[in-house]
PyMOL commands that place a pseudoatom at each C-alpha (Angstrom):
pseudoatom trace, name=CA, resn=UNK, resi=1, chain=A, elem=C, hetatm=0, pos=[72.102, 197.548, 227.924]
pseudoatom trace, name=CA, resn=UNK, resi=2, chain=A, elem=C, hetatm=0, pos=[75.443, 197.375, 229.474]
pseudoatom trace, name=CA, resn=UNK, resi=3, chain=A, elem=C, hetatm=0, pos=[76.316, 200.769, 227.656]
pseudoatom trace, name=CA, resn=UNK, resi=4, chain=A, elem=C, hetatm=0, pos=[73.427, 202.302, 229.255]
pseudoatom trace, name=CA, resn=UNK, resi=5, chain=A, elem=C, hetatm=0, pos=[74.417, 201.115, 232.602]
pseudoatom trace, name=CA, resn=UNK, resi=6, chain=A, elem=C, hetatm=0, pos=[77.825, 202.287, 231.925]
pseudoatom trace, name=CA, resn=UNK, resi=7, chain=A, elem=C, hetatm=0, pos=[76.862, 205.639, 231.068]
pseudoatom trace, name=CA, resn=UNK, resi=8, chain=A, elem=C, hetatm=0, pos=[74.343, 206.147, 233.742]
pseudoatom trace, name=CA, resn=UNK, resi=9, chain=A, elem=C, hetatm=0, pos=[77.438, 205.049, 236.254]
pseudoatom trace, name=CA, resn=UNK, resi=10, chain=A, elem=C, hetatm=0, pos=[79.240, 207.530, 234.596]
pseudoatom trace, name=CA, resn=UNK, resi=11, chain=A, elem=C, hetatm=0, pos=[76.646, 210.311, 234.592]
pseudoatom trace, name=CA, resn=UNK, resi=12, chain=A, elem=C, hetatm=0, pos=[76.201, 209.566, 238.620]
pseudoatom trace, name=CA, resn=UNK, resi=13, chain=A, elem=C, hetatm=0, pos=[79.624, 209.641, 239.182]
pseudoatom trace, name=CA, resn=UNK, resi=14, chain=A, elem=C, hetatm=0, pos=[79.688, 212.706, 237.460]
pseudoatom trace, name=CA, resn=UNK, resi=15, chain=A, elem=C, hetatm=0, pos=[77.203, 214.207, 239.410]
pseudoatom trace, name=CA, resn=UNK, resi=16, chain=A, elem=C, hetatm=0, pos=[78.357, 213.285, 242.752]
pseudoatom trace, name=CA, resn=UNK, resi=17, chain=A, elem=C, hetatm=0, pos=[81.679, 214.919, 241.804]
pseudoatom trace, name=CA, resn=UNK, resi=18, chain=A, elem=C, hetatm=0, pos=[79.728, 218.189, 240.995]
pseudoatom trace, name=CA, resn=UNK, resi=19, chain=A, elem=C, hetatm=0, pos=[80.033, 221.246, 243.537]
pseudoatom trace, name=CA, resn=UNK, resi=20, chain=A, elem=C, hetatm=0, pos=[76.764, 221.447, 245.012]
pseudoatom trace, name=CA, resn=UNK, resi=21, chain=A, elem=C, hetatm=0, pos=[77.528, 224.552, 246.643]
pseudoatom trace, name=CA, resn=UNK, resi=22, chain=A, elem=C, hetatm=0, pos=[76.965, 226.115, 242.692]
pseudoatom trace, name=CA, resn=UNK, resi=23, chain=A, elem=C, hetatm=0, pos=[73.570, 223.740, 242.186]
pseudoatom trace, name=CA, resn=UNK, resi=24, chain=A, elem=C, hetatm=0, pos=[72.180, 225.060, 245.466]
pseudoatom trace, name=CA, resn=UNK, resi=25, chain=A, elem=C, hetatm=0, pos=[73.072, 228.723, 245.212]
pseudoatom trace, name=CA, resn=UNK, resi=26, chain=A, elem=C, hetatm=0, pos=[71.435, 228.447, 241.582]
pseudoatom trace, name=CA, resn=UNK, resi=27, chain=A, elem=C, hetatm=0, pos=[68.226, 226.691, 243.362]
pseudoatom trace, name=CA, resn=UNK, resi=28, chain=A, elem=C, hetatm=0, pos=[68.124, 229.984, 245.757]
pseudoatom trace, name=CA, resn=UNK, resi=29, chain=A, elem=C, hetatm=0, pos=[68.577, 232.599, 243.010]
pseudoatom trace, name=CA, resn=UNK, resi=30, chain=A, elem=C, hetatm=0, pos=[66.025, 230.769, 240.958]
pseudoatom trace, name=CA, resn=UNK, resi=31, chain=A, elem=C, hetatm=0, pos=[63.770, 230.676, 243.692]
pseudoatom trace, name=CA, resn=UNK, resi=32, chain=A, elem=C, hetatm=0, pos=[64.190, 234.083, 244.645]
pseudoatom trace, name=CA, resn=UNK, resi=33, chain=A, elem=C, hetatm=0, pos=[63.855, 235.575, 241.115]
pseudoatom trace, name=CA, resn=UNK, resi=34, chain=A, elem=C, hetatm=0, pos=[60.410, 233.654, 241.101]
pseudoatom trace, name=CA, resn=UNK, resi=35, chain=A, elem=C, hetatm=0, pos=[59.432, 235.253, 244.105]
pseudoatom trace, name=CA, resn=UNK, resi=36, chain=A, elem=C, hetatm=0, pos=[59.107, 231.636, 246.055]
pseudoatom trace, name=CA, resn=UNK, resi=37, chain=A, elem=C, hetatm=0, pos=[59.321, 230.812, 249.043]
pseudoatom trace, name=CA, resn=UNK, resi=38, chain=A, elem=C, hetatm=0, pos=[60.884, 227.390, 250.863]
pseudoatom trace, name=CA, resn=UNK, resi=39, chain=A, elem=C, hetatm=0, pos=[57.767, 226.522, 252.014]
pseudoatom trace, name=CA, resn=UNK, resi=40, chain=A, elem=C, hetatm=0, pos=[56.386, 227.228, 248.853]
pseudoatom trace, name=CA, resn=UNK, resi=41, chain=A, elem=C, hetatm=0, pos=[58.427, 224.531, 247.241]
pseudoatom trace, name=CA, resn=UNK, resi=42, chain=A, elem=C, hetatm=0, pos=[58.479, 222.038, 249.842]
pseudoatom trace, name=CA, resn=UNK, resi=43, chain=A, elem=C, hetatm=0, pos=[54.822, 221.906, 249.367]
pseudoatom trace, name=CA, resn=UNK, resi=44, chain=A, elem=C, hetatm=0, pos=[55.285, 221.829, 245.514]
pseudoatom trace, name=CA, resn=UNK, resi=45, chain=A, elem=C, hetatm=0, pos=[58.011, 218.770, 246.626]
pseudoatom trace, name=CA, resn=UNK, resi=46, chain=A, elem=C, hetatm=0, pos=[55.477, 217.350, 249.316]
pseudoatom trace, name=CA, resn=UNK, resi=47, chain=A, elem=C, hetatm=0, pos=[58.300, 217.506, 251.803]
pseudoatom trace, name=CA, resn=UNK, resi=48, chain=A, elem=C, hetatm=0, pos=[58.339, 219.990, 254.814]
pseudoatom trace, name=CA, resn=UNK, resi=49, chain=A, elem=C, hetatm=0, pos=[59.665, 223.595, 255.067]
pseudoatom trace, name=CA, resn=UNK, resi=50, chain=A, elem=C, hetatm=0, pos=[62.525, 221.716, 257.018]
pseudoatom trace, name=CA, resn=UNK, resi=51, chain=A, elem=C, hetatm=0, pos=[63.893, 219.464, 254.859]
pseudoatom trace, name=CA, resn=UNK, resi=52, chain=A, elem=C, hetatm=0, pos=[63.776, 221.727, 252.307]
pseudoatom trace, name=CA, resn=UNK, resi=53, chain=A, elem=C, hetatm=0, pos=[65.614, 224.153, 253.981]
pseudoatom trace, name=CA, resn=UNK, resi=54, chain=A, elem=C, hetatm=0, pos=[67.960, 221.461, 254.689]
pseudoatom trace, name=CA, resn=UNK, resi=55, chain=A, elem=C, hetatm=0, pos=[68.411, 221.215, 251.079]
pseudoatom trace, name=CA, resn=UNK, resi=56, chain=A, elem=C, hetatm=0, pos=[68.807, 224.661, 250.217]
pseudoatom trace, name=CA, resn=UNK, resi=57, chain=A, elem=C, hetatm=0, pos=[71.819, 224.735, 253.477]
pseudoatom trace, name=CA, resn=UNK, resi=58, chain=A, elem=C, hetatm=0, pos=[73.565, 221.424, 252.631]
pseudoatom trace, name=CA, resn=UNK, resi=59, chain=A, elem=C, hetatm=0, pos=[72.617, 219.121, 255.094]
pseudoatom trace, name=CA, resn=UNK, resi=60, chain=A, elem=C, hetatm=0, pos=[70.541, 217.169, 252.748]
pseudoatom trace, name=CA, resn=UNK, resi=61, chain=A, elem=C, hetatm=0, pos=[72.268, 215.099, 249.961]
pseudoatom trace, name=CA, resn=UNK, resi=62, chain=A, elem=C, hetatm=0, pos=[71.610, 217.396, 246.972]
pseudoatom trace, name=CA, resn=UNK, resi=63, chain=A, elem=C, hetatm=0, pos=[71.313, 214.887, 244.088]
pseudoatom trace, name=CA, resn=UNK, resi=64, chain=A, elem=C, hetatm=0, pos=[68.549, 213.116, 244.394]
pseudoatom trace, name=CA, resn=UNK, resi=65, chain=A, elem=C, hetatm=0, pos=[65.485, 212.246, 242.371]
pseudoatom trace, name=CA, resn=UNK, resi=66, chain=A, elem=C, hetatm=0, pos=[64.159, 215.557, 243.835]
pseudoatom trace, name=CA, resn=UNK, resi=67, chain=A, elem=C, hetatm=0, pos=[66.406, 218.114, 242.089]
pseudoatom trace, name=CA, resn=UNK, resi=68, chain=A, elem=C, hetatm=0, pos=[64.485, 217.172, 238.063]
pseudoatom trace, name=CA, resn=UNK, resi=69, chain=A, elem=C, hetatm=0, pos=[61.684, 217.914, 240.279]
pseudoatom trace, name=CA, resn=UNK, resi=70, chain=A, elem=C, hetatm=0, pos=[62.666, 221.499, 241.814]
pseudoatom trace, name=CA, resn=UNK, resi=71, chain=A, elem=C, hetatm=0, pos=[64.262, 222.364, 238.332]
pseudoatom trace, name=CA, resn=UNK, resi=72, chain=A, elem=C, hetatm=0, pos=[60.838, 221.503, 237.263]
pseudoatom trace, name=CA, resn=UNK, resi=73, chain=A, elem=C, hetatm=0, pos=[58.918, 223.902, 239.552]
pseudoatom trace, name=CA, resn=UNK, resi=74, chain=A, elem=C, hetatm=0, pos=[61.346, 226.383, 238.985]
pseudoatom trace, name=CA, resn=UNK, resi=75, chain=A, elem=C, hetatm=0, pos=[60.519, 226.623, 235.592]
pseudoatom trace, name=CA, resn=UNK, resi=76, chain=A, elem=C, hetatm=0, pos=[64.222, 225.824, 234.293]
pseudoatom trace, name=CA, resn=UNK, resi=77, chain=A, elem=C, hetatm=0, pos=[65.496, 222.493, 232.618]
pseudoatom trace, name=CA, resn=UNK, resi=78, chain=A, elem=C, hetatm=0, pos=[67.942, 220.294, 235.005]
pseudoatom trace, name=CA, resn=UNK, resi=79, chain=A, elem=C, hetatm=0, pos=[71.179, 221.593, 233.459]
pseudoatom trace, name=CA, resn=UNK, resi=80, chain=A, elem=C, hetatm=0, pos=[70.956, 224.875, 234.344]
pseudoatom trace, name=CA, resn=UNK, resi=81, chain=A, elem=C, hetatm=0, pos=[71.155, 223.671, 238.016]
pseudoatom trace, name=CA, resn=UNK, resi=82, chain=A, elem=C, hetatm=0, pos=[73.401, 221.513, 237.467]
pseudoatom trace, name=CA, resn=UNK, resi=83, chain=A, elem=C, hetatm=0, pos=[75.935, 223.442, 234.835]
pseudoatom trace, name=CA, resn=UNK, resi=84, chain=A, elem=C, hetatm=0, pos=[74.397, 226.942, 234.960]
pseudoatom trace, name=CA, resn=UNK, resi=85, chain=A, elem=C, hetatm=0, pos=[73.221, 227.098, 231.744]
pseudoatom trace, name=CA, resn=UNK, resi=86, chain=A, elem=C, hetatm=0, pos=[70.275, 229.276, 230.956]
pseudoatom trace, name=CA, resn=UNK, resi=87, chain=A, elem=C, hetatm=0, pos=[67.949, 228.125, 228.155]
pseudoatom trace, name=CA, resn=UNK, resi=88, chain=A, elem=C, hetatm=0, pos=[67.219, 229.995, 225.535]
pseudoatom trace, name=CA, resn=UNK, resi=89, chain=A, elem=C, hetatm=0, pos=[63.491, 230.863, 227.636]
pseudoatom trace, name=CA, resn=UNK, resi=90, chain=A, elem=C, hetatm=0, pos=[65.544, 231.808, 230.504]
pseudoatom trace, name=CA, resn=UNK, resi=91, chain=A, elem=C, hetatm=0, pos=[67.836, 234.406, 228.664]
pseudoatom trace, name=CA, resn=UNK, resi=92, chain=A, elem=C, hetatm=0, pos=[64.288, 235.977, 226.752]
pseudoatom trace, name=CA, resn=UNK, resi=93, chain=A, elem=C, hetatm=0, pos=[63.038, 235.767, 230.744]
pseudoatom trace, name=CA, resn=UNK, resi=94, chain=A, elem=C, hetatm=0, pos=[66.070, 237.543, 231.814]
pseudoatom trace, name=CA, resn=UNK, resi=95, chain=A, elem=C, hetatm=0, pos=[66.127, 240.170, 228.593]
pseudoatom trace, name=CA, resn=UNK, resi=96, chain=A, elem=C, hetatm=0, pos=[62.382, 240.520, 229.394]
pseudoatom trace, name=CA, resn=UNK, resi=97, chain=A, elem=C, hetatm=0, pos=[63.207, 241.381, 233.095]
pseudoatom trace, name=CA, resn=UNK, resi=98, chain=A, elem=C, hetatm=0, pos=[66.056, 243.853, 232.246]
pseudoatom trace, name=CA, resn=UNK, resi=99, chain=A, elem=C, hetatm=0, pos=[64.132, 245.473, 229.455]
pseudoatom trace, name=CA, resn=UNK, resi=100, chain=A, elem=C, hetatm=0, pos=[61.478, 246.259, 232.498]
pseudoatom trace, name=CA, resn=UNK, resi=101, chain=A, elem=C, hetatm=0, pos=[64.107, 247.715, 234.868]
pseudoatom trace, name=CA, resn=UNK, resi=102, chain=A, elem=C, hetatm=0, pos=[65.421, 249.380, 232.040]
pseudoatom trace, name=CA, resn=UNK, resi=103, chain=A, elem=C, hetatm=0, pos=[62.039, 251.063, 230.996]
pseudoatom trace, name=CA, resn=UNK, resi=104, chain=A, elem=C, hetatm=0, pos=[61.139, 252.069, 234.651]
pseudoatom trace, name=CA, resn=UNK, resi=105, chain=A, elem=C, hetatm=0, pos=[64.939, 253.674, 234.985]
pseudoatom trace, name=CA, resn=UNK, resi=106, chain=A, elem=C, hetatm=0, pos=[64.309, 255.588, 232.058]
pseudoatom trace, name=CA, resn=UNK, resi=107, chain=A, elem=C, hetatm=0, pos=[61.065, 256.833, 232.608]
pseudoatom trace, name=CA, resn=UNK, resi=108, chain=A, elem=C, hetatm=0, pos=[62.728, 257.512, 236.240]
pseudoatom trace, name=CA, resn=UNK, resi=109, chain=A, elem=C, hetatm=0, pos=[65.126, 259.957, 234.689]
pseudoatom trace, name=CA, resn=UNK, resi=110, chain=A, elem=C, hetatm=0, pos=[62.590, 260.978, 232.154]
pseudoatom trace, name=CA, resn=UNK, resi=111, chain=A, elem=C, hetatm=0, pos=[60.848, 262.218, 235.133]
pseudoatom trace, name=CA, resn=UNK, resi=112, chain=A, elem=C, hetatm=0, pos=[63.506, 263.576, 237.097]
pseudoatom trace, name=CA, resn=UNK, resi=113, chain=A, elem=C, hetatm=0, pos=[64.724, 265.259, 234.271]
pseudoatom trace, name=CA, resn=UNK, resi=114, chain=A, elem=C, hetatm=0, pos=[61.206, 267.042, 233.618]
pseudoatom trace, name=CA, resn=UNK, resi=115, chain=A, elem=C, hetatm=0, pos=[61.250, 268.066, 237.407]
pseudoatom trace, name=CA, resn=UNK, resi=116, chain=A, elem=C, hetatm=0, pos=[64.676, 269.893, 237.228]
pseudoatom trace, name=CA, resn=UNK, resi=117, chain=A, elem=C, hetatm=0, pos=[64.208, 271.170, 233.564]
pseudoatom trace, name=CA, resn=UNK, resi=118, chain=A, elem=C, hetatm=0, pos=[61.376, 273.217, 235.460]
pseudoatom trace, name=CA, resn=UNK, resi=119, chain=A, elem=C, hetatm=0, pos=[62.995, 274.350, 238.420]
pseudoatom trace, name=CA, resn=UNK, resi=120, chain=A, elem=C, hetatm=0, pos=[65.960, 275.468, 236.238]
pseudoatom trace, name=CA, resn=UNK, resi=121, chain=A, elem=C, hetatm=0, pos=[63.261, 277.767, 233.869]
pseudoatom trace, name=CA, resn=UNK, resi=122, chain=A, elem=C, hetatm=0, pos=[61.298, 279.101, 236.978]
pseudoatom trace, name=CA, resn=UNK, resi=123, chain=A, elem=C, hetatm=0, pos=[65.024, 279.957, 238.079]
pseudoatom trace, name=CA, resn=UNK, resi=124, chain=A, elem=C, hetatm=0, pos=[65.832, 281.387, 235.038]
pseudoatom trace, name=CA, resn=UNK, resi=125, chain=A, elem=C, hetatm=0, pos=[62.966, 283.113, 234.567]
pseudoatom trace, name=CA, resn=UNK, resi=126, chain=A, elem=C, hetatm=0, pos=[63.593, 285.156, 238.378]
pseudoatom trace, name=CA, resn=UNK, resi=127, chain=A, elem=C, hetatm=0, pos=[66.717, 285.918, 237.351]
pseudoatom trace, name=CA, resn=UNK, resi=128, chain=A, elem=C, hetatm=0, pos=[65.222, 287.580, 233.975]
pseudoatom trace, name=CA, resn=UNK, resi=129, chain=A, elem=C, hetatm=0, pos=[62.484, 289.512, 236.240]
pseudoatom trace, name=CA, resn=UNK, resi=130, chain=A, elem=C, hetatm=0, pos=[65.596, 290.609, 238.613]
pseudoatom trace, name=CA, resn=UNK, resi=131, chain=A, elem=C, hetatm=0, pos=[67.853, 291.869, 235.377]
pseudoatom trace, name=CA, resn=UNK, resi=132, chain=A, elem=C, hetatm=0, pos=[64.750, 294.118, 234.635]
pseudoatom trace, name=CA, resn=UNK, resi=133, chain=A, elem=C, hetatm=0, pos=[64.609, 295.397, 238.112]
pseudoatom trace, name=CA, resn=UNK, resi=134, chain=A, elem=C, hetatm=0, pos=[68.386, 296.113, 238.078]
pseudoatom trace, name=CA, resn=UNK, resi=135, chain=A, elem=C, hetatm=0, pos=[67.945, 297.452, 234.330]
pseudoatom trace, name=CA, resn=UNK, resi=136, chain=A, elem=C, hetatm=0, pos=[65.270, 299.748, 235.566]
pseudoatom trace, name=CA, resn=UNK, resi=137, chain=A, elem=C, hetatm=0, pos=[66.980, 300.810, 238.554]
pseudoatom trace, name=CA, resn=UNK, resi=138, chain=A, elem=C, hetatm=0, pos=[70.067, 301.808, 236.490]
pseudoatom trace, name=CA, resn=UNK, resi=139, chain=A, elem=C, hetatm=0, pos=[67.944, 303.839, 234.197]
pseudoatom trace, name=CA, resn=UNK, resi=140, chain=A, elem=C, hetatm=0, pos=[66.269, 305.958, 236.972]
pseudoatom trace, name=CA, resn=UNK, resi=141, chain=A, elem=C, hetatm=0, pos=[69.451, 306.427, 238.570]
pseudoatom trace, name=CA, resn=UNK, resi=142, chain=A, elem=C, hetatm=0, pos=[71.456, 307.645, 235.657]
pseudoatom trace, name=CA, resn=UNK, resi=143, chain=A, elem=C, hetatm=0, pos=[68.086, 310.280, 235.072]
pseudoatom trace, name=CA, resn=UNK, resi=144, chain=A, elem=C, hetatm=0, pos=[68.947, 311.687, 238.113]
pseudoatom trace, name=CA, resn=UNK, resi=145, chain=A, elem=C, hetatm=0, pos=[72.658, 311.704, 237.852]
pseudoatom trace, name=CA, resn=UNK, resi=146, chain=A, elem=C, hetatm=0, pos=[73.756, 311.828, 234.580]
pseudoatom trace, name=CA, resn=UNK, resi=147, chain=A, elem=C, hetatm=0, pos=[77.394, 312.531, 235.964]
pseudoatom trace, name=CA, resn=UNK, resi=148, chain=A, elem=C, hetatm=0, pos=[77.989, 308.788, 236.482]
for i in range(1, 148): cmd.bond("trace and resi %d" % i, "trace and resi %d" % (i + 1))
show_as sticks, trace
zoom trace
């Protein structure tokens, strides 16, 4: 028991020491990324869109009982708040999300591509029609002078 004790001093210690600055940035990215909004999760916390936002801006002790509880609604275990860690869910989340904006760049230049591969043949192909007008201008001309 007194172990216990003594490590959950430690681990409080510990986390009062912490830079919260990091653990809330990390709440607002997370947030963010999930497309929430404060109010969203001080309703999820039962708190108001204030205090929340008091949270998010520092004014609000950060390590409370309520940060397992906004870790939880932002889908993430507690460490990566507190140690930015991502799980291994988190990095298939984040290779998931890249592999999208990856996709829809490529398809983007896929596309843009497609677009200036045709403007450059329907180019091409006026400066082919041109050469035969310039081709068949030369001929009649050297017809009637055959001097030149």
């Amino acid at each position: 028991m007194f172990w216990l004790l003594f490590r959950c001093g430690i681990i409080k210690l510990y986390l009062l020491s912490m830079n919260c600055d990091l653990i809330r940035d990390r709440i607002k990215r997370e947030r963010r990324a999930l497309g929430y909004t404060q109010e969203y999760l001080a309703g999820s916390l039962g708190i108001s869109a204030n205090s929340y936002r008091e949270i998010e801006n520092g004014t609000t002790v950060l390590i409370n009982p309520r940060l397992e509880e906004i870790a939880s609604i932002l889908k993430i275990p507690l460490e990566s708040l507190l140690f930015g860690v991502m799980s291994g869910e988190e990095y298939l989340r984040k290779i998931e999300q890249l592999e999208i904006e990856y996709n829809e760049k490529l398809l983007s230049l896929k596309t843009s591509y497609k677009i200036l591969l045709a403007e450059k043949e329907g180019e091409i192909n006026i400066l082919k029609a041109n050469l035969k007008t310039k081709e068949s201008i030369i001929g009649v001309l050297k017809e009637r002078h055959p001097d030149y």
